[in-house]
C-alpha positions as CSV (number, residue, x, y, z in Angstrom):
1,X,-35.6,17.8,-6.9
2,X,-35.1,19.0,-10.5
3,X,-37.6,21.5,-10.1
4,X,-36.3,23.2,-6.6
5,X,-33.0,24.1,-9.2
6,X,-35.1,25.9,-11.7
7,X,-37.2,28.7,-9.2
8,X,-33.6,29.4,-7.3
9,X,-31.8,33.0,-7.6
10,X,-28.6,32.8,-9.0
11,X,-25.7,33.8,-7.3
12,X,-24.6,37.0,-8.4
13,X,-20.8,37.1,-9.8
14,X,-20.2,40.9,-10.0
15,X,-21.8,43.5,-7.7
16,X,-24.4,46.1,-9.3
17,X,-22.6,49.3,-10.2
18,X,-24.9,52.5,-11.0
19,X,-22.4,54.8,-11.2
20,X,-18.4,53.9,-12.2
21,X,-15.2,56.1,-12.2
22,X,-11.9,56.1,-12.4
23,X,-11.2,54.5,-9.2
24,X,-14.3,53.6,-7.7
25,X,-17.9,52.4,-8.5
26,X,-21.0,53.2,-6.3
27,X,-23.7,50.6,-6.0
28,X,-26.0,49.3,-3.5
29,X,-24.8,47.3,-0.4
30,X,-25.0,43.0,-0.4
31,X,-24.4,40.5,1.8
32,X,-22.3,38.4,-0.4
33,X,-19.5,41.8,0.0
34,X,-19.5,41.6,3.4
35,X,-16.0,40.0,3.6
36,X,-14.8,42.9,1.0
37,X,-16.1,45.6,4.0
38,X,-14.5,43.7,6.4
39,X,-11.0,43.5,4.5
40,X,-11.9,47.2,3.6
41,X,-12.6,48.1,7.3
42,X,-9.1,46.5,8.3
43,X,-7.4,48.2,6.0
44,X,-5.0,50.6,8.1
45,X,-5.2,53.6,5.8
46,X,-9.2,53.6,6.2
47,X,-9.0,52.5,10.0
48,X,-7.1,56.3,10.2
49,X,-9.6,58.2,8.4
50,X,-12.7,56.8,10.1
51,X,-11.0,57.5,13.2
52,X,-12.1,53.4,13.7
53,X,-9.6,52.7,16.9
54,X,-9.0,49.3,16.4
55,X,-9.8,46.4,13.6
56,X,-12.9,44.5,13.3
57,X,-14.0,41.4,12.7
58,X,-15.8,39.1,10.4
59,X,-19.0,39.5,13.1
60,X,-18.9,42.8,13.9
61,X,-18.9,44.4,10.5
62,X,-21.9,41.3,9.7
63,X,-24.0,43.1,12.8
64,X,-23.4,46.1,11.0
65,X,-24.5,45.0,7.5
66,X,-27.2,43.8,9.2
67,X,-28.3,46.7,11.0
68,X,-28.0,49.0,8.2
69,X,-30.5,46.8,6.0
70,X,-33.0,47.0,8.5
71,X,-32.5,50.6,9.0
72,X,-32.3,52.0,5.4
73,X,-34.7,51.5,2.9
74,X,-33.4,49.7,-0.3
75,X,-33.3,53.1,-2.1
76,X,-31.0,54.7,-0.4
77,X,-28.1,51.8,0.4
78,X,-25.3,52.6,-1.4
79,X,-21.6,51.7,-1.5
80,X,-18.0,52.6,-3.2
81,X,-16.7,50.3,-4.8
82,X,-12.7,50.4,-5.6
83,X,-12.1,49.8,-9.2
């Protein structure tokens, strides 16, 4: 049992930022943020400028992780991060 600990990732605490600013960061996408995207999604100020008509949840903006990951090679996933 011992040994199954040693050859595990570890969880990673912060996200990877490649580029960091005043107010944001820009790094590539991960699972373990999807419940940031979906707070970030909710949010009403960002609902308004995606022109997003109505909030969505935990699943939805999972499906859309998802999708994205299968669509877009590593390379070119990236986020914004707020600082």
């Amino acid at each position: 049992m011992e040994q199954a600990k040693e050859h595990q990732t570890p969880i990673q605490v912060h996200p990877i930022l490649n580029i960091i600013g005043d107010k944001v960061a820009l790094g590539p996408i991960h699972c373990d943020l999807v419940p940031l995207y979906h707070r970030w999604i909710n949010d009403f100020a960002v609902l308004r400028t995606l022109h997003i008509p109505r909030p969505s949840t935990l699943e939805e903006i999972q499906a859309a992780y998802e999708a994205e990951v299968a669509r877009e090679p590593l390379a070119q996933r990236r986020l914004l991060h707020h600082l």
